[in-house]
C-alpha positions in Angstrom: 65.0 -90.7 -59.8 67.6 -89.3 -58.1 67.3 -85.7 -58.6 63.9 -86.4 -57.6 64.9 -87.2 -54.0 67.3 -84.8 -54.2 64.3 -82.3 -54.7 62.1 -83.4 -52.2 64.8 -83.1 -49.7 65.8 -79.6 -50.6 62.1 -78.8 -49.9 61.1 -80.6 -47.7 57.9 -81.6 -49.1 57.7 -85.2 -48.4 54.3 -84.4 -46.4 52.2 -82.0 -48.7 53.4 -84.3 -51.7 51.4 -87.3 -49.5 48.6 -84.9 -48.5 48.4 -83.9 -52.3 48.3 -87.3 -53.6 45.3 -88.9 -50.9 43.6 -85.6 -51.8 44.0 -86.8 -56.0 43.1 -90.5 -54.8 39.8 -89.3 -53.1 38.9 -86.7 -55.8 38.9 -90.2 -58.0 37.0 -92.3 -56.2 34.3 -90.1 -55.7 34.2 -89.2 -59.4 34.4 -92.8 -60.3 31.7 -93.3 -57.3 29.3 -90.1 -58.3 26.4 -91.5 -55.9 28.5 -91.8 -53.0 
């Protein structure tokens, strides 16, 4: 886990990895919801 930090750090990514992952949250939700 470590290195992990380490690597979001070194990128900087902390934001697009949160954007990403409500993006893959919705995407799931609507195709467990197809009707809605």
């Amino acid at each position: 886990m470590e290195n992990f930090t380490t690597f979001l750090k070194m990128h900087g990514n902390c934001g697009k990895i949160r954007d990403g992952m409500s993006s893959l949250i919705n995407h799931l939700v609507m195709s467990m919801n197809p009707e809605s």
